[in-house]
MARBA-415458 format. One record per residue (C-alpha): x, y, z; residue in one letter. Coordinates in Angstrom, 2 decimals. Each point is the difference from the previous one (the first is absolute). Example, Ala and Ser with C-alpha at 12.3 -4.5 7.8 and 13.67 -1.06 7.14 Angstrom:
// MARBA-415458
        xx        yy        zz   residu
     12.30     -4.50      7.80        A
      1.37      3.44     -0.66        S
//
This chain:
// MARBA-415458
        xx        yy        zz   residu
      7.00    -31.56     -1.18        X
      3.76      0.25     -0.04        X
      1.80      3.20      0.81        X
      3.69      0.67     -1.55        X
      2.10      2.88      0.89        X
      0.93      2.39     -3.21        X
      3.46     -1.26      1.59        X
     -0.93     -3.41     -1.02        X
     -1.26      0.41     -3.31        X
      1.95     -0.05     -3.42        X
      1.91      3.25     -0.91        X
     -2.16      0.30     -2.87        X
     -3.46     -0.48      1.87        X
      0.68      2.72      2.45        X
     -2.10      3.41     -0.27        X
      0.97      2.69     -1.53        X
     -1.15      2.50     -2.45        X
      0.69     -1.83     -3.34        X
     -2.06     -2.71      1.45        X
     -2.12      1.46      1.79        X
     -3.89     -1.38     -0.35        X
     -1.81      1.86     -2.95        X
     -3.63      0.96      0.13        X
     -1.79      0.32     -3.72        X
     -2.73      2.08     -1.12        X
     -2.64     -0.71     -3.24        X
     -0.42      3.46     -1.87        X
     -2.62      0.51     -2.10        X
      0.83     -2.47     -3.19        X
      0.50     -2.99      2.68        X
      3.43      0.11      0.16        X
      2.08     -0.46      2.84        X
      2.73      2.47      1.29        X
      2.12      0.43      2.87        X
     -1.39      2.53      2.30        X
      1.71      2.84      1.19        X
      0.12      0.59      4.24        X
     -1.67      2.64      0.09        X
     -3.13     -1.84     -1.71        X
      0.80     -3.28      2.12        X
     -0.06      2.94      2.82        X
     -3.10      1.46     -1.33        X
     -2.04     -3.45      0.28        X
      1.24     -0.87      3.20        X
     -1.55      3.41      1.16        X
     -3.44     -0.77     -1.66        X
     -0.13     -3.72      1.77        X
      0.65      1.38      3.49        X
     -2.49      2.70     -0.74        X
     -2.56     -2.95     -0.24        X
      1.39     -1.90      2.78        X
     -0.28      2.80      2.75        X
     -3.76      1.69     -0.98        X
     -2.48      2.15      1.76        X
     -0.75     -1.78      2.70        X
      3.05     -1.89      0.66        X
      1.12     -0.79      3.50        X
      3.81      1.03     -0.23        X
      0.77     -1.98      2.99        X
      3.52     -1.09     -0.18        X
      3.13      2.95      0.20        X
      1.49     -2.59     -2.83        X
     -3.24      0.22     -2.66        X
     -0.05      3.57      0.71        X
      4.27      0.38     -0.80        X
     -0.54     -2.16     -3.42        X
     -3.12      1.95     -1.19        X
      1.93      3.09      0.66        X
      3.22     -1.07     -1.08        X
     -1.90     -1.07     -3.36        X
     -1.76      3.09     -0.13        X
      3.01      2.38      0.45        X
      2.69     -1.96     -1.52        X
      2.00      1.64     -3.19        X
     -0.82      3.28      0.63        X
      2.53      2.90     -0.73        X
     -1.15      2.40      1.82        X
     -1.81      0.10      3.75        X
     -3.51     -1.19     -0.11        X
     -2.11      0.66      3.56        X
     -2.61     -2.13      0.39        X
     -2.79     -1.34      2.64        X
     -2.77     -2.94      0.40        X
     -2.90      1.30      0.99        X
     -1.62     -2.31      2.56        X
     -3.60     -0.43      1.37        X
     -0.12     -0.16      3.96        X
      0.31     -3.74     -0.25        X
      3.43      0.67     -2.08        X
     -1.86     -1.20     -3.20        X
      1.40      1.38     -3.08        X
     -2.05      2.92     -1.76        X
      3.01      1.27     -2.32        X
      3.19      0.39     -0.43        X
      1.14      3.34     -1.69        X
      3.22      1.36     -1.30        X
     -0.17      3.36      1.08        X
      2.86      2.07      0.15        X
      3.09     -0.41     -3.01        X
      3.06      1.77      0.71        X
      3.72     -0.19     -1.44        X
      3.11     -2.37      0.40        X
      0.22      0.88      3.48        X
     -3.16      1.25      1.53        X
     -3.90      0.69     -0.64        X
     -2.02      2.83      1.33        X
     -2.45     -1.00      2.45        X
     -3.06      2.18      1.12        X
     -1.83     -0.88      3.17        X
     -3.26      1.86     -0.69        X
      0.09     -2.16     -3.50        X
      0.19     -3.31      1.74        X
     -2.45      1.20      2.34        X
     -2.48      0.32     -3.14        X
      0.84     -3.31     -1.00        X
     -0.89     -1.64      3.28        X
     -3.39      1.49     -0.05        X
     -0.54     -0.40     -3.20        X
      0.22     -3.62      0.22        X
     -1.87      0.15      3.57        X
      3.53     -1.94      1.37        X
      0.05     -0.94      3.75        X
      3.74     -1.08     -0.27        X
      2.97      0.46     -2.49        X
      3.36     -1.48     -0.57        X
      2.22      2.10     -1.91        X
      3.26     -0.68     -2.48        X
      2.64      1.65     -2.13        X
      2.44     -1.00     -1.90        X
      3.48      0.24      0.18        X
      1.82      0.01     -3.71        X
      3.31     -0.32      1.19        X
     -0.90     -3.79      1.52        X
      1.23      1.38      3.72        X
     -3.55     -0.34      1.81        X
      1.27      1.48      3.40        X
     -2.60      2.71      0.80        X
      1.53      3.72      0.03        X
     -0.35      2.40      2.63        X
     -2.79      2.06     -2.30        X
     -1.93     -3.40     -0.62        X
     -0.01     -0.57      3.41        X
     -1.13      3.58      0.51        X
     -2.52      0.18     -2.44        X
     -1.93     -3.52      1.13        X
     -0.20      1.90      3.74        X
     -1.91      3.16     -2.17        X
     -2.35     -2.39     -1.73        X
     -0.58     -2.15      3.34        X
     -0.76      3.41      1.73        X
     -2.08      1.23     -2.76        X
     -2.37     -3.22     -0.64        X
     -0.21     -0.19      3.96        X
     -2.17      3.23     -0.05        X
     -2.25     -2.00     -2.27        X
      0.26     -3.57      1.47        X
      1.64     -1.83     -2.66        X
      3.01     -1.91      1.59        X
      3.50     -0.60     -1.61        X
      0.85     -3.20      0.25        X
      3.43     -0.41     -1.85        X
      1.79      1.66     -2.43        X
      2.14     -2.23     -2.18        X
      3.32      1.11     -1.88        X
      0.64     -1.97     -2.60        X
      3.59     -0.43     -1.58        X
      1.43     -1.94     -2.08        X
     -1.05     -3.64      0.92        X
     -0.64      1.14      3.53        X
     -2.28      1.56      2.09        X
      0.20      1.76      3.26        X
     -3.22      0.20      2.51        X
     -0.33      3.27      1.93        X
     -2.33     -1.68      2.32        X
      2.91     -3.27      0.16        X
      2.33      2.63      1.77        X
     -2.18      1.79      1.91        X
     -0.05      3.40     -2.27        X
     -3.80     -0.13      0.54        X
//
């Protein structure tokens, strides 16, 4: 395999969004259409839903940004999130469960505490979203992973990350030492 730099190539040939790749979708009578992103967005979502299942060792930070990344990706508004995890880190779920506004999302200890025992978790990784693309943790983020580490400590679930997502990045509270 050959590899040219975008430098290289044509004018023409480059990317860019005129020719940008096009995905196509059949609707009902067979015929194919161009597919909007947010269905292309959609779809992606549903095939890393099969690819990271109950049961799944997520044992690489990088499978564990994409699935997130794919999972949080094009949302408005704040979603908070977590993975539920078995003792041996094992997937049991992952669950969106706090939605908030532009800017920010309510989130409730005692709720996430529910959560954790509802799905019998013995570890969790946490992640939010960042609409504005900038995935820099904020001072309440960082403030409000310490409340949930304190509060699932009293029940023995451990925290093992909590993942901001932005944008096309990602920033690991357990990569800088937050945790």
């Amino acid at each position: 395999m050959t590899h040219t730099s975008a430098a290289a190539l044509p004018a023409d040939s480059r990317y860019s969004p005129s020719n940008a790749p096009q995905l196509f979708v059949r609707d009902s009578d067979g015929n194919y259409l161009a597919a909007p992103d947010d269905r292309v967005i959609d779809a992606a979502r549903q095939v890393v839903e099969r690819s990271v299942s109950k049961g799944m060792k997520l044992n690489t930070p990088n499978r564990v940004r994409e699935f997130l990344w794919l999972k949080l990706a094009g949302y408005d508004h704040e979603v908070f999130g977590a993975i539920f995890l078995d003792t041996q880190h094992r997937v049991i779920e992952f669950s969106e469960l706090f939605h908030g506004t532009l800017d920010s999302a309510s989130v409730y200890p005692r709720e996430v505490v529910k959560a954790a025992l509802h799905h019998n978790a013995g570890a969790v990784i946490f992640t939010h979203n960042h609409p504005s693309g900038e995935p820099d943790p904020s001072d309440a983020d960082r403030r409000i992973t310490q409340r949930l580490k304190e509060a699932l400590g009293l029940i023995e679930v451990r925290v093992l990350d909590h993942i901001v997502v932005g944008g096309s990045d990602s920033v690991s509270f357990a990569e800088r030492g937050y945790l």
